[in-house]
C-alpha positions in Angstrom: 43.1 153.2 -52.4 41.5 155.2 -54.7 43.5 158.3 -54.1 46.8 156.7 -54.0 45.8 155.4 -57.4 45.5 158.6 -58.8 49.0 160.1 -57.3 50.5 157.2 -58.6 48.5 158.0 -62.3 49.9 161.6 -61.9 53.7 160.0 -61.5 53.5 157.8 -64.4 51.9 160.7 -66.2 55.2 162.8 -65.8 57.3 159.7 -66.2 55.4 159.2 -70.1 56.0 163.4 -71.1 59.5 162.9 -69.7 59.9 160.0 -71.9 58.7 162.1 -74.7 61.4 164.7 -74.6 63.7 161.7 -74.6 62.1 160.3 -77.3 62.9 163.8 -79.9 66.0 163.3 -78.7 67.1 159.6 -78.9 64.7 157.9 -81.1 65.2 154.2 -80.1 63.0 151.1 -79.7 63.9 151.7 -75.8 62.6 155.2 -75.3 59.4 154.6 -77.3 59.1 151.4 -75.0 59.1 153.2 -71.7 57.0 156.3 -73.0 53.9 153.9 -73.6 54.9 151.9 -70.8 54.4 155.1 -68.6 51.2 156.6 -70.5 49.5 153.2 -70.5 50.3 152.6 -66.3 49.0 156.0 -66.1 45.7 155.4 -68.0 44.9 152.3 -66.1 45.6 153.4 -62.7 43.1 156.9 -63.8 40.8 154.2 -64.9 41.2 152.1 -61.5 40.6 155.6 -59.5 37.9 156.8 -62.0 35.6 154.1 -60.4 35.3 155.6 -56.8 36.2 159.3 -57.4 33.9 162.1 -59.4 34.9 162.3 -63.3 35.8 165.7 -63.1 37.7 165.7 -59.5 39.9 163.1 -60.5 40.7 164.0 -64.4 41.7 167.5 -62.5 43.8 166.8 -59.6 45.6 163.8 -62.5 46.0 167.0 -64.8 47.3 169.1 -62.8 50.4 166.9 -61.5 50.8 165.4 -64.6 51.7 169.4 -65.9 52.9 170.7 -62.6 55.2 167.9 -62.8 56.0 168.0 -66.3 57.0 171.5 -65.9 58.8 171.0 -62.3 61.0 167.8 -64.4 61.8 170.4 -67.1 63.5 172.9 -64.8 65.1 170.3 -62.7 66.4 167.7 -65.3 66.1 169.9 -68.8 67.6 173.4 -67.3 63.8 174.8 -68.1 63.4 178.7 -66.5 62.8 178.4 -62.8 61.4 182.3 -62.8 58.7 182.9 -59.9 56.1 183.5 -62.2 56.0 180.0 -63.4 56.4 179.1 -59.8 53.7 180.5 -58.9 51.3 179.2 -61.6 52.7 176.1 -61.0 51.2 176.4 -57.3 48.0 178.0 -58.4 47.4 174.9 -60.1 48.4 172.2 -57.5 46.2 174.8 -55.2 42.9 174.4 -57.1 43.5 170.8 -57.3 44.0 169.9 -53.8 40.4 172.5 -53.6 38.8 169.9 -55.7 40.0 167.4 -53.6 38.4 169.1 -50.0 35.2 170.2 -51.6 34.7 166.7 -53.2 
C-alpha cells in the first residue's frame, strides 16, 4: 500500500506544479485552491508512505516523478521542447529511481 501511496504522491505532486503555471497565469481564488489542494494530498500520501519505505528511497522515486512529470506535462499541455536530450534525461531519472526501488 505503501508503494501505491507514493505513485499516487508523485501524481498529485505534478497536479500542484501544473497548478502553479496556472496560477502565473490566472490568479484566482480557484487556481490557488487546487494548487494547495494538490501539494497538500501529495505531502500526506509521502507522509503515509514515509512510514514503511526508507527516507531516502521514497523522497527519490517521489522526486523524480514529481519533475519527470512536471516536465513530461510541460511538453504535452504547455508546447515545452520535446528534443531527445531532455528525453533522455528525463529517462535517466525515472531509471535511477526505479534502481532505488530494486536495490531497496
Amino acid at each position: 500500500m505503501a508503494w501505491i501511496s507514493l505513485v499516487f504522491a508523485g501524481l498529485f505532486e505534478m497536479f500542484g506544479v501544473s497548478m502553479i503555471n496556472r496560477w502565473h497565469k490566472q490568479p484566482d481564488w480557484k487556481s490557488l485552491v487546487l494548487l494547495i489542494a494538490g501539494f497538500g494530498a501529495s505531502f500526506i500520501l509521502l507522509s503515509y508512505a514515509m512510514e514503511s519505505l526508507p527516507m531516502g528511497t521514497a523522497y527519490a522515486i517521489w522526486t523524480g516523478i514529481g519533475a519527470s512529470g512536471g516536465a513530461i506535462l510541460g511538453m504535452v499541455l504547455y508546447g515545452e521542447s520535446k528534443e531527445w536530450k531532455r528525453l533522455l534525461c528525463i529517462a535517466m531519472v525515472l531509471s535511477a529511481a526505479i534502481g532505488l526501488k530494486l536495490v531497496s
